[in-house]
N, C-alpha and C positions, 0 to 999 in steps of 0.2 A: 683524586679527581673522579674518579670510578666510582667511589663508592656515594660521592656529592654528590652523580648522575643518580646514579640509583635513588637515590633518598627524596629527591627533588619528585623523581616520576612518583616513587608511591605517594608522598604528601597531594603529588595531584590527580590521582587516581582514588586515593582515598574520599577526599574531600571535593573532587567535582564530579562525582557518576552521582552520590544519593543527590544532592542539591539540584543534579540534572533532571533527576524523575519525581522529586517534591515539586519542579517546578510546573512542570508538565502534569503531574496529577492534580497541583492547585488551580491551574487553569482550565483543567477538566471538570475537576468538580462544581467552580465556578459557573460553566458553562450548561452543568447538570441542572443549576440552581435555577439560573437564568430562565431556562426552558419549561423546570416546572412551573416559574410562574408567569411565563406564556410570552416572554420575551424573547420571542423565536430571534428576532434577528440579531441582536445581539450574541444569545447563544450559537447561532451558525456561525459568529465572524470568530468567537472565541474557539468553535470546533475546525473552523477553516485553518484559523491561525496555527493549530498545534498541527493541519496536515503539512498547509505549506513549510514546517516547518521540519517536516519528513517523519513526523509519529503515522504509525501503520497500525492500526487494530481493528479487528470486524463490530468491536461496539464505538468506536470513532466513526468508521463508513454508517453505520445502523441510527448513530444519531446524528450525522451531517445529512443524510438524507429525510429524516425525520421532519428537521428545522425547513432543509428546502420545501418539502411536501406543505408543510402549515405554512408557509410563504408563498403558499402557490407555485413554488417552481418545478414541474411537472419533471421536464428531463434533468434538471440538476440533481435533484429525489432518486431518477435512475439510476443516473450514473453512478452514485454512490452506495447506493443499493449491488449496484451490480460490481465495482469495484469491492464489496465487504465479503460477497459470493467466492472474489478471486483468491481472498486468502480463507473463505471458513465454508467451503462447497456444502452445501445443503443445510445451513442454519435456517431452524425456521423462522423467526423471525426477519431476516433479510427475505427469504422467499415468501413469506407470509405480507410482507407491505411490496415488496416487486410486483405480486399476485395481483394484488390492490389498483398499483398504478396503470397495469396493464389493461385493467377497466376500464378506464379511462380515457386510452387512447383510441384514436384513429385509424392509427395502422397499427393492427396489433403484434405482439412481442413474442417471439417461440423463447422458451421457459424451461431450462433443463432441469426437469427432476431428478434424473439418476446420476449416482456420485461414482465414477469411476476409480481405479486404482490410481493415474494417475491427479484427479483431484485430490489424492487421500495422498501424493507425494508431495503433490505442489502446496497443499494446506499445511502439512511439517515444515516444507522450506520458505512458506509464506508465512508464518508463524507472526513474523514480523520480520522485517528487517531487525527493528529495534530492541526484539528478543534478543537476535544473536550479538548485535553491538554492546547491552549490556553482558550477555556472557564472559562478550571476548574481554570486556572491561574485568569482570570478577576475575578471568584467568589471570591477567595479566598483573591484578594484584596477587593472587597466589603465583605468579612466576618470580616478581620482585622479592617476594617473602623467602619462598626458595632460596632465590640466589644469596640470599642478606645470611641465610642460616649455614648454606653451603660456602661461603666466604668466609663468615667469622670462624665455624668448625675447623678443629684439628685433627680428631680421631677419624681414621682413613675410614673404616666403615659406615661410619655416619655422612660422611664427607660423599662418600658413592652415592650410599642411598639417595642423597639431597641432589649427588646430579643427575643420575635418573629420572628422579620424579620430574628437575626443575625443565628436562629436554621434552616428556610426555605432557606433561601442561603446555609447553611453546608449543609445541603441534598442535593440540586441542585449540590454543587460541589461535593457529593462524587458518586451523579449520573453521570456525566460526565467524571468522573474519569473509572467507570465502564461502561458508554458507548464506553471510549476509548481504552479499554482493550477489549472489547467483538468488537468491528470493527476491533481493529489490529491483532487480532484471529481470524477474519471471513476471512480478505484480505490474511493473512498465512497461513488458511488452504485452501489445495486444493487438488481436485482426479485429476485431469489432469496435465500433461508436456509437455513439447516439445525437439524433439530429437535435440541434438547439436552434432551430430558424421554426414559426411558425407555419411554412410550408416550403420546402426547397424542391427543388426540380432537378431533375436526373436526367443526364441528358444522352445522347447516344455517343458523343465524342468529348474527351476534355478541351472545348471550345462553348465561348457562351454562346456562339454564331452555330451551332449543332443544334438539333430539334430534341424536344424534349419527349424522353420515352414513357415515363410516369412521375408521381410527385410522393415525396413522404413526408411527414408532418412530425411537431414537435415529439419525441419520446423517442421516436420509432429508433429500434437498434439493430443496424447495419453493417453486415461482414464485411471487410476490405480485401480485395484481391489483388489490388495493382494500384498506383498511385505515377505519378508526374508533380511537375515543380507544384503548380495552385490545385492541385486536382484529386480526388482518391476514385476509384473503378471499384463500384461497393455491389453489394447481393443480396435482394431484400427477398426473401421467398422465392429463391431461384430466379429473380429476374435482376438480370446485369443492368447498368450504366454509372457515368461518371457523373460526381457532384463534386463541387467547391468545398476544400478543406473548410472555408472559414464556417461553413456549415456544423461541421463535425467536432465533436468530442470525444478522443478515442478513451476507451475503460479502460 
């Protein structure tokens, strides 16, 4: 029965991680194709499709923002601009079109040039989530393989070595497993948004019935400080008030 467990996992460890990323890079390339020849919207839904479907890469965010940009869509272009920044801190080309959009705007965008150490942490464990999922995927085929050789083996010191190795591979993948969880928590959390209303208003209290303190426009990206049920308490330039979530799109 053991050994039918075993066998069952690697045949689907073998044969569903490469099928999983042929699929994913067919629909990439697709999407590549699409855009060179100027079928922006199509190529965005096919780049949309591979995020909502939880692929993470800084040339995914670089060309989802691309497509919104040629579509017109000024803050959607941000945002993913600015999400591609969260896992590849100072690529230039995401800085090189953020640079661009912030031309553009209204209310303009403060623009971090310098890359600290912690970006240069968050950029390894931001790698991808999806880096570390297929890791843990390869370990977990070399953990099977292990155990399969350390099972059938009789000579004691072979038998050792194989469970050795097979215990330092299960920790490596259940460390990657936990690298991919604490990266994919690092890239969804965020204090900042960017407004998707063509002008919203900031008001002094999270009440629509409050006066309004100033107003920011589409693009503009906004620190969050505090929030309530409809509500976020954001910081545009040191200057506080509260806006309506449906406003906002946090990075």
């Amino acid at each position: 029965m053991l050994f039918k467990s075993l066998k069952t996992i690697l045949i689907i460890t073998v044969f569903s991680a490469p099928s999983f990323a042929q699929n994913y890079d067919a629909i990439f390339e697709r999407a590549n194709l699409l855009y060179e020849q100027k079928n922006y919207d199509s190529a965005k839904s096919d780049y949309f499709m591979l995020y909502s479907r939880g692929m993470i890469s800084k040339e995914l965010f670089l060309n989802l923002g691309n497509s919104f940009f040629k579509l017109d869509s000024l803050p959607s272009a941000i945002l993913f601009y600015e999400k591609g920044l969260k896992i590849a801190p100072g690529n230039q080309d995401l800085m090189h079109n953020l640079q661009f959009c912030n031309t553009l705007l209204k209310d303009k965008n403060s623009i971090k040039k310098s890359i600290f150490i912690n970006d240069l942490i968050l950029s390894f464990l931001g790698k991808s989530p999806n880096y570390w999922a297929i890791s843990s995927i390869i370990l977990l085929l070399l953990v099977c393989i292990l155990f399969f050789f350390y099972w059938i083996t009789v000579e004691i010191s072979y038998k050792r070595i194989y469970f050795y190795s097979l215990v330092f591979t299960l920790l490596l993948f259940f460390f990657t497993i936990f690298l991919s969880a604490i990266s994919k928590a690092k890239i969804e959390d965020s204090n900042y948004a960017i407004i998707f209303s063509p002008v919203a208003k900031v008001m002094t209290a999270p009440s629509v019935n409050s006066s309004t303190t100033y107003q920011l426009h589409e693009g503009s990206k906004a620190k969050i400080t505090d929030e309530s049920d409809q509500w976020y308490e954001i910081s545009f330039n040191e200057r506080k008030g509260w806006i309506e979530k449906k406003y906002l799109k946090k990075i």
